[in-house]
Each structure stands twice: as structure tokens, then as C-alpha cells.
KELUMGU-371134 format. One record per residue (C-alpha): residue in one letter; x, y, z. Coordinates in steps of 0.2 Angstrom, whole numbers, plus 5000, padded with zeros to 4 digits. Example, Ala and Ser with C-alpha at 12.3 -4.5 7.8 and 13.67 -1.06 7.14 Angstrom:
<rs>
A506249785039S506849955036
</rs>
This chain:
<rs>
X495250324976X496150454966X494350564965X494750574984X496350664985X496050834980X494550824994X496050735007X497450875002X496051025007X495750925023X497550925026X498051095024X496351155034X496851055047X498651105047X498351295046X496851275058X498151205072X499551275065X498851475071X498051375086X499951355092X500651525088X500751655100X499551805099X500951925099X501751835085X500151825072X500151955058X498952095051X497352025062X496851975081X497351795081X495351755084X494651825069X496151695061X495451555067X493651615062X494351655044X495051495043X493751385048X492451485038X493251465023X494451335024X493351225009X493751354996X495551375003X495151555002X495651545025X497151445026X498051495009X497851695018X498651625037X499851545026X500351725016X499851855027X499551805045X500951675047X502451755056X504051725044X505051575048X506851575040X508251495042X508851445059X510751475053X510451645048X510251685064X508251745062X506751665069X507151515079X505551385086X505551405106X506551565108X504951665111X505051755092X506851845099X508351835087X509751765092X510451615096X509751435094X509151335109X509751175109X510051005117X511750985121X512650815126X513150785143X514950785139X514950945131X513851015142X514851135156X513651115170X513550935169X515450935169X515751045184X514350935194X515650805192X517150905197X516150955213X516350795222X515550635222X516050595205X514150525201X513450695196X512450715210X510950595203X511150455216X512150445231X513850405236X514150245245X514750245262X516350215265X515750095281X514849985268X516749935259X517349795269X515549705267X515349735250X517149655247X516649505259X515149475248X516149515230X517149375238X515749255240X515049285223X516449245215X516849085225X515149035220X515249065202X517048985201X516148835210X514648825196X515748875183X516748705189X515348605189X514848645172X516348585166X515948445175X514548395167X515148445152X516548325151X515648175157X515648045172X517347975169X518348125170X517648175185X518748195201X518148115217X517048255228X517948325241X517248335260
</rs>
């Protein structure tokens, strides 16, 4: 299995450079057209001669995001970071809330014509679960401690 893995590693990495100047963006790839990369690579990715030259020379630099260089998905521009932000440190979300309906704008508020028949059936469910909560005790405690049913 070990005579394998110099063959699995060269595989690797031609795959990985292959894809790898696939995704970047023409404007982005260094020193040649980003077509006669790919050709370079796939010609001589056996010898490692075409993925070892993407890797040094037509590659653009990737740093350190913290220093402020290049930054993944900020089209190759310096600067700032995008990135996700939770919803409670998010401004945008926050104001949605502030506007008005108090469920950021997602579903809609209930009416207010539906509040006294929504309590009348908040009622009922609860008298119904008291009422099986009853009868489970019940039947837990036996036939003896049972009171006589009530008409």
C-alpha cells in the first residue's frame, strides 16, 4: 500500500492545482492567460513540473486575512473581511425589530380580531390537559383511591 502514495500525493496536488486555477478569476492569475495555466498544468501534472509552477508563479498571493491583504470573496480588493455576523449584532436585523411588528418582518402579525378566540381555545386546552393530567393520577394511584365520577 505504501508504493502507492507517492502515485496518490501527485494525484492530489494535480488535482488540487487543476481545480484550484479552475476557480480563480482570470483577472486574478499571474504571469500567463489563465488557459495556457490550465494546459500547462494538465500537460505536465505527472512530473509536477505544471502544478508546482501555478503554485509559485501563477497563483495570486494569499496572506493573512488580519493583515488586512488578500481576503477570499472580496473580489481581490484590500480591505475589509466580509463576514457573517449574528443576528444580534447585526444592525439591520436589529432596526427590523425596532420598526414594528416585533417579529422581524419574516411572518406576519396576528390580528388582533383573532385574541379573544385564541384565549377561548388557550382555555380549552388547558381544562383538557388538567382533566387528563387528572386522570392519570388516577390511574396511577389505583381503584381504591378513586373519587366517585361526577355527572
Amino acid at each position: 500500500m505504501l508504493r502507492y502514495l507517492p502515485f496518490l500525493l501527485v494525484l492530489a496536488l494535480w488535482i488540487y492545482t487543476f481545480i484550484d486555477c479552475l476557480n480563480t478569476p482570470e483577472k486574478e492569475v499571474r504571469k500567463l492567460p489563465k488557459v495556457v495555466w490550465v494546459i500547462i498544468i494538465l500537460l505536465f501534472g505527472e512530473v509536477l513540473l505544471g502544478p508546482i509552477a501555478w503554485l509559485a508563479v501563477g497563483r495570486p498571493r494569499r496572506t493573512v486575512a488580519g493583515g488586512g491583504s488578500y481576503a477570499p470573496g472580496a473580489g481581490g480588493v484590500r480591505g475589509r473581511r466580509q463576514q457573517w455576523v449574528a443576528p444580534d449584532d447585526n444592525p439591520d436585523f436589529l432596526k427590523s425589530l425596532k420598526k414594528g411588528d416585533g417579529n422581524g418582518g419574516d411572518t406576519p402579525a396576528p390580528a388582533e380580531d383573532d385574541a379573544p378566540e385564541d384565549d377561548a381555545r388557550l382555555k380549552e386546552w388547558e381544562a383538557d390537559l388538567r382533566r387528563r393530567e387528572d386522570e392519570i393520577k388516577r390511574r396511577e394511584n389505583g381503584p381504591e383511591d378513586t373519587p366517585p365520577p361526577t355527572s
